[in-house]
N, C-alpha and C positions, 0 to 999 in steps of 0.2 A: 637326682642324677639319672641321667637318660643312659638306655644297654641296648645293645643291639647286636646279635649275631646274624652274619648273612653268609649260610650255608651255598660257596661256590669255588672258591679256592683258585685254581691253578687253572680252570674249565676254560671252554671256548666256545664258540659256535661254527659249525663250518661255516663259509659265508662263500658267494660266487666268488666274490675279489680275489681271494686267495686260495683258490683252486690251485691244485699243484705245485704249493707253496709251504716253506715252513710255519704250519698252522696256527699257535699258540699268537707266535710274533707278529704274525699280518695280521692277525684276528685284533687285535691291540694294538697295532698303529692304525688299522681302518677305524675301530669302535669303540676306542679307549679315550680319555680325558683328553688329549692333546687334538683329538681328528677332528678336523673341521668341516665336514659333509660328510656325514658317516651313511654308509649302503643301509638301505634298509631292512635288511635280513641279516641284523647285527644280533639281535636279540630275539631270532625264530630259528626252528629249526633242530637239526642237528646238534647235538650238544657233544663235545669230546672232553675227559675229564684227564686229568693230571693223570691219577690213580686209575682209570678203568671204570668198569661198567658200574661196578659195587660202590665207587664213589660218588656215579654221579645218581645212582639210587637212591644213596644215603640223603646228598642233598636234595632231592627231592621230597625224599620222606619228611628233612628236614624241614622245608619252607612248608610244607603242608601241616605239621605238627605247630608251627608257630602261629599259622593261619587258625587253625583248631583253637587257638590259647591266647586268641587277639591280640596277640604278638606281646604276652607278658611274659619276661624272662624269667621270672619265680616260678613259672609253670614250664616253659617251654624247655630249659636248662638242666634241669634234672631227667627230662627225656634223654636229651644229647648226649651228655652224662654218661647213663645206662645205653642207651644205643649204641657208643660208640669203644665202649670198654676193654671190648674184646679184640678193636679194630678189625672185626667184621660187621660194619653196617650193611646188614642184609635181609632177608624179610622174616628169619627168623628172630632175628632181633627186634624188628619192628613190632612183631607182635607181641613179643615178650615183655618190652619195655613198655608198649601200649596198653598192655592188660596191668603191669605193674601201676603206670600212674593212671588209668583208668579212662583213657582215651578208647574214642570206638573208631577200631580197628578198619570199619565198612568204609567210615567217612576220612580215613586220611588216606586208604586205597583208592575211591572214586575223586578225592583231591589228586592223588597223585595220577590217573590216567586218563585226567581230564580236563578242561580248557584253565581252569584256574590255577592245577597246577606248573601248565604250562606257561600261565600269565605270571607266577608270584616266582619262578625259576631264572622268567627272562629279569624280571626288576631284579631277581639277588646278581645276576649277569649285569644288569647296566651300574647297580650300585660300584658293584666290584669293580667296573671297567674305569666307573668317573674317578675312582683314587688316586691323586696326583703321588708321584713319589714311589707309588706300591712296589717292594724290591722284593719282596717276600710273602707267604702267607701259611701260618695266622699271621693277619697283624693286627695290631690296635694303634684305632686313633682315640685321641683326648682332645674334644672341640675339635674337632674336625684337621688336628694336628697328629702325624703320622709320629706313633714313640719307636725310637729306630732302636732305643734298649728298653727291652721288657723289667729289668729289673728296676728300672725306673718309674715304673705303674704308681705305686703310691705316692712319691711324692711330685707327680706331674696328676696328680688326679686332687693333692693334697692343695698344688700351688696353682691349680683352675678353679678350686673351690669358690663359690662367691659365699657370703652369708657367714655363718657360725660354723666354723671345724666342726668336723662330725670328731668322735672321740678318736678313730682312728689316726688323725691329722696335728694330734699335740703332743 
């Protein structure tokens, strides 16, 4: 079974189109799943986060942390984890959490103030945007199927299964 978290949320990019506009919403009908010639400064730039500066830090910190752990959620996930605990993803946590699972600390700072962070922040942005459906976030898809009840996780994960139920599934 394939995981994937993509640290972006509720964010947006300023964009010129929507200069003077209410931002989130033209941000996502310019560069979201449905636009059909999307601007090209959908995914550069300026970034505004739901939560503020501290969230869009965290995501940052995050994409960079996944980058670090070749995007294995056995590793990257118990960062998040601890990073986000306290709901202050901020640099003292990043450090903290870094020293704990033993990430160096230099190279998820020079990710994060530097072109690849910049790069691996816009793809969690285009991932985010292509979501057909997305009403809410967190959300989770299964197969590429949006679950609109969380509490339904296992047995929509149970009845995608291909192969042999894992034990959890009987």
């Amino acid at each position: 079974m394939d995981f994937d978290f993509i640290p972006f949320g509720n964010a947006y990019y300023q964009i010129k189109e929507c200069e003077g506009r209410q931002g989130f919403e033209c941000w996502e009908k310019a560069c979201g799943y449905a636009a059909t010639s999307p601007p090209s400064d959908c995914f550069t730039g300026t970034i505004v986060c739901q939560h503020g500066d501290t969230e869009c830090f965290g995501n940052l910190a995050e994409v960079c942390v996944k980058n670090v752990t070749n995007n294995n959620p056995q590793k990257y996930m118990p960062f998040v984890y601890c990073f986000e605990a306290d709901g202050d993803a901020g640099k003292v946590m990043l450090a903290k959490c870094a020293g704990v699972f033993g990430f160096n600390l230099n190279t998820i700072n020079t990710c994060m103030t530097g072109p690849v962070g910049k790069h691996l922040i816009g793809v969690a942005g285009k991932q985010t945007a292509d979501v057909s459906g997305r009403n809410f976030v967190p959300y989770i898809a299964v197969n590429g199927k949006l679950l609109q009840n969380t509490n339904d996780l296992l047995k929509t994960v149970c009845d995608e299964w291909t192969g042999t139920k894992p034990p959890g599934c009987k």
